[in-house]
C-alpha positions in Angstrom: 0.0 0.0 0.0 2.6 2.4 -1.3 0.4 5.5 -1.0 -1.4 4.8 2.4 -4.6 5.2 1.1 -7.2 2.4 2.5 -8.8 -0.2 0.2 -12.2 -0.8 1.0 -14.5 -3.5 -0.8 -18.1 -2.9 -0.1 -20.5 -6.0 -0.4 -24.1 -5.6 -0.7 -26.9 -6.4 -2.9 -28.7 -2.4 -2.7 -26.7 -0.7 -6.1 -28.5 2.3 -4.1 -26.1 2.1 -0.8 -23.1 0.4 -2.9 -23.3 3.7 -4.3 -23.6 5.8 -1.4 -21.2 3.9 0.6 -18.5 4.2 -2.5 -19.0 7.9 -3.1 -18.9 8.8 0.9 -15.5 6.5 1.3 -13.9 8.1 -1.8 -14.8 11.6 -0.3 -12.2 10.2 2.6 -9.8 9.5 -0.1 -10.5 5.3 0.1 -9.8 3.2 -2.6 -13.7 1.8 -3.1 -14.3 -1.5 -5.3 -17.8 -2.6 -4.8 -19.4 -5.9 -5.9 -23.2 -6.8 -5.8 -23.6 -10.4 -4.7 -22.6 -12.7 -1.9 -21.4 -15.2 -4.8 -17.8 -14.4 -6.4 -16.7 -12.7 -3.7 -13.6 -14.6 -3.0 -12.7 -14.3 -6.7 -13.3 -10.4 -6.0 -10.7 -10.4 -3.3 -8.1 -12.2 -4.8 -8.4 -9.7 -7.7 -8.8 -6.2 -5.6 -6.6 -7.4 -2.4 -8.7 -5.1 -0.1 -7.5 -4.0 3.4 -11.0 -3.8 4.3 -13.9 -5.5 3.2 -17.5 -4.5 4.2 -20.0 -6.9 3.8 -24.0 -6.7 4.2 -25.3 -10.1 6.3 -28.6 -10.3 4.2 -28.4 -11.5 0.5 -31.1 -13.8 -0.9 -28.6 -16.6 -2.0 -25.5 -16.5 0.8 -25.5 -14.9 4.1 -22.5 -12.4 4.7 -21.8 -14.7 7.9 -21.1 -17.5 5.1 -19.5 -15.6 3.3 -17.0 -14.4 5.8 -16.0 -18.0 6.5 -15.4 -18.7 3.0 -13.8 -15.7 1.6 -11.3 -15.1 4.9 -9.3 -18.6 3.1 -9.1 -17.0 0.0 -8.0 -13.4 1.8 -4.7 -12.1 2.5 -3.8 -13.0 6.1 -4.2 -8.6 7.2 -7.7 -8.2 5.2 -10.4 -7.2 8.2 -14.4 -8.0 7.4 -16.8 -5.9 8.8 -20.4 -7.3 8.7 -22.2 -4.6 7.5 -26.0 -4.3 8.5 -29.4 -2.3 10.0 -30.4 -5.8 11.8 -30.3 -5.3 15.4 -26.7 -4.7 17.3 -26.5 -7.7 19.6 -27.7 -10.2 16.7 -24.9 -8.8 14.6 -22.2 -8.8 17.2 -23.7 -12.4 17.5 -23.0 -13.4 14.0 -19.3 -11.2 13.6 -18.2 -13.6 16.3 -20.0 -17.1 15.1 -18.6 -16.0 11.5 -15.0 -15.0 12.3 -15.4 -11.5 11.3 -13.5 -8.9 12.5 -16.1 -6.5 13.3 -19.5 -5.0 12.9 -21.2 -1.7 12.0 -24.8 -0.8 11.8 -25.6 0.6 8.3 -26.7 3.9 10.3 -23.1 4.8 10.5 -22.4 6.7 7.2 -20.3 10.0 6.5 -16.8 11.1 8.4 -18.0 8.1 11.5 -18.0 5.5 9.0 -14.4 6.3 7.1 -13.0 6.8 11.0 -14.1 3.3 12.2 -13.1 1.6 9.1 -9.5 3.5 9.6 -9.3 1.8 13.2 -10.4 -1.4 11.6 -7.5 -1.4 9.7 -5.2 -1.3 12.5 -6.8 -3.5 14.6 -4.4 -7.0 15.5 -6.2 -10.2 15.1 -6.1 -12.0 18.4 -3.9 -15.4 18.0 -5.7 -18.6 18.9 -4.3 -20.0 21.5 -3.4 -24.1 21.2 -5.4 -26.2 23.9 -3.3 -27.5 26.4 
């Protein structure tokens, strides 16, 4: 990431709030891909090697839980996911932990509170499992 800015890939199946999600982030100066669908998102990844990528939990085919567990082996080892959704805070902490995500946000934040959590995101240290003993 030779010119520091943060590379965000924003998940969800409204083109509406892909839209305004892109447009707000690039306003921070974010590098924005966005895709549409739960499915291909690995491939999407792979291709756009996001630092960040922010995913919406409700698609008709896949839910972004799923899709957490399946992209994060396909994801270089730093990439953060954030589930990304307006369902209710303690089901989505819920699922950010079952899934393996990094994170949560409710799709209330927007603007300058969105770009400054996502910044901190990026920072953040995934804790190392610890081996039974």
């Amino acid at each position: 990431m030779a010119d520091g800015k943060l590379r965000v890939l924003v998940v969800d199946d409204d083109p509406d709030l892909l839209d305004l999600v892109a447009r707000s982030l690039r306003a921070h100066d974010f590098e924005v891909e966005t895709h549409i669908s739960a499915l291909g998102v690995s491939t999407r990844i792979r291709d756009t090697v996001p630092d960040v990528v922010l995913i919406d939990v409700n698609f008709p085919a896949l839910k972004g839980d799923k899709v957490v567990s399946l992209a994060r082996s396909q994801a270089p080892s730093g990439t953060k996911f954030i589930l990304y959704s307006a369902s209710d805070e303690t089901q989505l902490r819920s699922l950010a932990m079952a899934s393996g995500a990094d994170g949560y946000l409710s799709k209330s934040v927007q603007g300058d509170e969105l770009a400054r959590k996502l910044e901190s995101f990026r920072h953040m240290t995934r804790p190392t499992p610890v081996p039974p003993v």
